[in-house]
N, C-alpha and C positions, 0 to 999 in steps of 0.2 A: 801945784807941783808940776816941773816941767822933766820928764826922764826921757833919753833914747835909747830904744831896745835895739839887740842886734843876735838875730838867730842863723846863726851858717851849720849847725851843726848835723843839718841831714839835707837830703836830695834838693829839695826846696826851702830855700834863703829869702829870707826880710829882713826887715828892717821897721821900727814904726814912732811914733812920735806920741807921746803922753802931754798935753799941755794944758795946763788951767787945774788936771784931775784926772781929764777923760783922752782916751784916744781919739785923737783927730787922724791920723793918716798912718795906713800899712800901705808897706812900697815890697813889692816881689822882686826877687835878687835874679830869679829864675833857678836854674838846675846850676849844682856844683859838677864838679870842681872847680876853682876859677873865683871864689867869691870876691878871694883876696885883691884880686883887678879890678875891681868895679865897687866895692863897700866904701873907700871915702869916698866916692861921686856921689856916688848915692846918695848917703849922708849928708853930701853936701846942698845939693838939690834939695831934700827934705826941710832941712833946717830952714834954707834961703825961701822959699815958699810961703814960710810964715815967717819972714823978715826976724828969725834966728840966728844968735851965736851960740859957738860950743860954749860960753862963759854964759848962757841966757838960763843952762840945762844944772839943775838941780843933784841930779843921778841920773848913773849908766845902769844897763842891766845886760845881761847878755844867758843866751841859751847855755848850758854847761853840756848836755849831752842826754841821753847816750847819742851817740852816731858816728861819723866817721873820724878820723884821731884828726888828719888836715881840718877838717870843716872846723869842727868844735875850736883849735887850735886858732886860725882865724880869726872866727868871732871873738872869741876870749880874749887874745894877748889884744885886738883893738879896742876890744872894750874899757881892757886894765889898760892899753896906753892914753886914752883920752881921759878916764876919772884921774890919773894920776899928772899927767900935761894940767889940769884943769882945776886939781884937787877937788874932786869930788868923790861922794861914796859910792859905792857897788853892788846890787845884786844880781849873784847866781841864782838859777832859774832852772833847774832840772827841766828837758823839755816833758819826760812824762810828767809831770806837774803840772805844764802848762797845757798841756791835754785833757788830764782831770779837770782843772777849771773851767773847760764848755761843754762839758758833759751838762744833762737836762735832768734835775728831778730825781736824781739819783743819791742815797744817801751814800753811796759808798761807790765810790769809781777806780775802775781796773783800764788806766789808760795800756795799751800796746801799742810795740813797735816794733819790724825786722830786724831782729839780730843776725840773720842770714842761716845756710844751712839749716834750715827747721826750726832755728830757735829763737825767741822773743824777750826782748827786754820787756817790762811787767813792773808798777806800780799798784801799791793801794791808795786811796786818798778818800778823806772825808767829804761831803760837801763844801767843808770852808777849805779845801785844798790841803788841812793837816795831812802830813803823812802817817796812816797806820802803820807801817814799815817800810825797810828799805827797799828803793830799787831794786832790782834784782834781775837775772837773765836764768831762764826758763825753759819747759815744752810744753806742750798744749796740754799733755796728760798731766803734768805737775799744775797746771792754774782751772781746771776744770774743776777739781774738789773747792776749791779753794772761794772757787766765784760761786757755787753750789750754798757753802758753808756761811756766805757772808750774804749770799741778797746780790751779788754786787753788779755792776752796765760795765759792758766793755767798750772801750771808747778808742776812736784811732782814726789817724789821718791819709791812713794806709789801706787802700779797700784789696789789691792785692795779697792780701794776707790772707783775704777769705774765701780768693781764689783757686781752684785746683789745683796748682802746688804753691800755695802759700803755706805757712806755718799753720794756721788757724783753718785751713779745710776742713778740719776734722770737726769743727767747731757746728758743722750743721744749722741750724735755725736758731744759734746764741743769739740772744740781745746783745746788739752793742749800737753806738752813735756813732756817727759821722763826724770829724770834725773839720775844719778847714787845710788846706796845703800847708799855709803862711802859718805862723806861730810867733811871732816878733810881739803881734798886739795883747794876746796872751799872758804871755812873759812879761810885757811892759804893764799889767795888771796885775798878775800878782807880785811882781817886783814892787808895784806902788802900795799894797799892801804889807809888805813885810819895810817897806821904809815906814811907812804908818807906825807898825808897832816897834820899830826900833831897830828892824835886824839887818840895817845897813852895813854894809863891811869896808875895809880897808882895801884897795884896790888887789892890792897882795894876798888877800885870806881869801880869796876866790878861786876855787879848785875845779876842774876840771871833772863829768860825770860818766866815766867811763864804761864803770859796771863791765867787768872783761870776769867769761869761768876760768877758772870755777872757783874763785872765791867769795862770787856773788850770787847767792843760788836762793829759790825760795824756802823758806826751812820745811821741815818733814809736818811738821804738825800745826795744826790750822791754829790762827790766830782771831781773838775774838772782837769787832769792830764794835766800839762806842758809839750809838747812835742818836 
C-alpha cells in the first residue's frame, strides 16, 4: 500500500509517505500559520524522491483535529482535493488517536492536547487505538479521576502543558510519554490500518475534529475500559 499523510492541524505540520506498507519518510512543515504556502512543494518533493506520482498513491489520509480551525482546514480540504482529483479513498485520523498509537506498553492511553485557557482536549484509546469514547475537551480536575479509575498513560507531544502554567501543572509526578512533534507518520499508520480493515471513506464523508465546549465535555461518570 502506498498513502500520503497530511497533518497541519496544530503548531507543528508534516507530512509523510507510506509505501510498500511501511513509512519511509516524515517531512516537518515547520510552525503554522502558513502551511497552505508550502504543502504542495512539499508534497511534491516527497513524492519525487521516490520517483512518485499522485496516480502511484493508493489513499490520502489527513489529520482531522482537534487544533487550530485554519490549520486543520488546510490539511483537510488538500487532502479531500487530491483523493478526489485522483479518485482515491480517505482517511480521517483524529490527531489524539494518532498520539495514542506511540504511546508504550500501556493498555489504555489518555492522549492530550492544549485546548488553551487551562483546558485540554483528552482522548481514551485502547492499545489497538479503539476509541473507549469520544474526544472530548476537559480540565485537569475532570481527567484526573478518570486516569485514576482506568490504569491509564498520558501521552502528548506537548511538554508545556506540564509546565508552570500549562493546563497539566497541577498534574504533579503523572505518568505520561513523550511523543514526537510531527504526527503525519502516525496518522499515515493508523490510516493504513483502518484501510486494512475496510474503513476507507469517500473523500466527502471526511469531517473535520473540532471538539469546541461545551458540547463536548467528559461525561460525569467514569467509564469502564475493556482490557
Amino acid at each position: 500500500m502506498n498513502l500520503l499523510a497530511i497533518d497541519t492541524a496544530r503548531d507543528e505540520g508534516s507530512i509523510a509517505l507510506l509505501f510498500g506498507g511501511s513509512v519511509v519518510s516524515e517531512v516537518p512543515l515547520g510552525k503554522g500559520p502558513g502551511f497552505g504556502e508550502t504543502l504542495f512543494q512539499a508534497i511534491e518533493r516527497l513524492l519525487a524522491e521516490r520517483s512518485l506520482a499522485l496516480r502511484d498513491l493508493d489513499c490520502y489520509a489527513a489529520a482531522t483535529g482537534p487544533g487550530s480551525f485554519t490549520g486543520i482546514r488546510v490539511g483537510l480540504v488538500a487532502a479531500k482535493a487530491l483523493a478526489e482529483a485522483n479518485r482515491k479513498p480517505l482517511v480521517g485520523v483524529s490527531n489524539l488517536r494518532a498520539l495514542a498509537s506511540l504511546a508504550r506498553g500501556a493498555a489504555v492511553r489518555v492522549p492530550v492536547l492544549d485546548a488553551r485557557r487551562g483546558g485540554l482536549f483528552a482522548g481514551f484509546y485502547a492499545a489497538d487505538s479503539r476509541a473507549i469514547r469520544p474526544d472530548a475537551y476537559c480540565q485537569w480536575t475532570e481527567l484526573k479521576p478518570e486516569l485514576e479509575s482506568l490504569g491509564a498513560t498520558l501521552v502528548s507531544n506537548e511538554q508545556g502543558l506540564f509546565e508552570a502554567d500549562g493546563a497539566l501543572a497541577a498534574a504533579g509526578d503523572a505518568v505520561w510519554q513523550a511523543a514526537p512533534a510531527g504526527l503525519a507518520a502516525a496518522v499515515a499508520r493508523v490510516a493504513a490500518g483502518d484501510v486494512a480493515a475496510g474503513r476507507a471513506c469517500k473523500p466527502e464523508e471526511v469531517e473535520a475534529n473540532y471538539i469546541r465546549r461545551p458540547n463536548a465535555r467528559l461525561p460525569r461518570q467514569p467509564q469502564t475500559a475493556s482490557r
